[in-house]
VEXVOVO-888375 format. One record per residue: x, y, z of N, C-alpha, C, CB in turn. Coordinates in steps of 0.2 Angstrom, whole numbers, plus 5000, padded with zeros to 4 digits. Last residue first. Glycine has a CB too. Layout:
VEXVOVO-888375
XYZXYZXYZXYZ...
This chain:
VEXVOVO-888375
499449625053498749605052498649535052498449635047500649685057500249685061499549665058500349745063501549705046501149745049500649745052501149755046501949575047502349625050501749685052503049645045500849515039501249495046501449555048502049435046501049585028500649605031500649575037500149595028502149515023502249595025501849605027502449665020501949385020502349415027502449505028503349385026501049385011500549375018501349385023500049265018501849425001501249465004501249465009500649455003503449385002502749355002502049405003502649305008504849485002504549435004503849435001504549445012505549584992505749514991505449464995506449514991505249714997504849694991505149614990505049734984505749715009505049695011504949665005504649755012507149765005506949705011506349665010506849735018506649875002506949834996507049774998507449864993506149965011505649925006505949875003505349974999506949865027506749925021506449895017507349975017506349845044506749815036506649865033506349755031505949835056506849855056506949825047507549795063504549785059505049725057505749775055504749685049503949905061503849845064504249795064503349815062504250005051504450005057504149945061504450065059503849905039504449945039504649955046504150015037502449895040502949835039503549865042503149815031502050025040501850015048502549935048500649985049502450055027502550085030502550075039502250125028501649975019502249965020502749985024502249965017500450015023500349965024501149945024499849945019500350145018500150145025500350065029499450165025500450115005500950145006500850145014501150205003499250055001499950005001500450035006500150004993498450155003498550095009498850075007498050045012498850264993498850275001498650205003498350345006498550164983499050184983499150224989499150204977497050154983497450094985498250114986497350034979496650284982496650244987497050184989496250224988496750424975497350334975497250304983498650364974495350494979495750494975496650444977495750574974493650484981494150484983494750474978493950434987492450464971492950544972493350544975492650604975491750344972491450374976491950454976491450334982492750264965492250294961491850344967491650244957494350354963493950304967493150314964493950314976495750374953495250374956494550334958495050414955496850314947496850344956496250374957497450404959496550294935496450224939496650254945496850144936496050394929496850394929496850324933497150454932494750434919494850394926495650364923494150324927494350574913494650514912494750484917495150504910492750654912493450654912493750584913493750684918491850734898491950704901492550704905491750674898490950904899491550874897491650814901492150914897
């Protein structure tokens, strides 16, 4: 039987990757910069990843 790719999976079987590194990714923002998501969702990419350190 086939299955469906729910788009959280990885082709190699891993499962919401991009959806654990966003969240890892906003999470390090988070406590780096004293902001909350709702802080965060209204900056630039390239500043949440500032913050987070990359």
């Amino acid at each position: 039987m086939p299955t469906t790719n729910t788009g959280f999976q990885h082709p190699d079987g891993r499962l919401a990757v991009g959806y654990r590194t966003g969240n890892y990714l906003i999470r390090k923002a988070m406590a780096k910069s004293g902001k909350d998501v709702l802080k965060l969702s209204e900056l630039p990419p390239d500043t949440i990843f500032s913050f987070a350190g990359y």
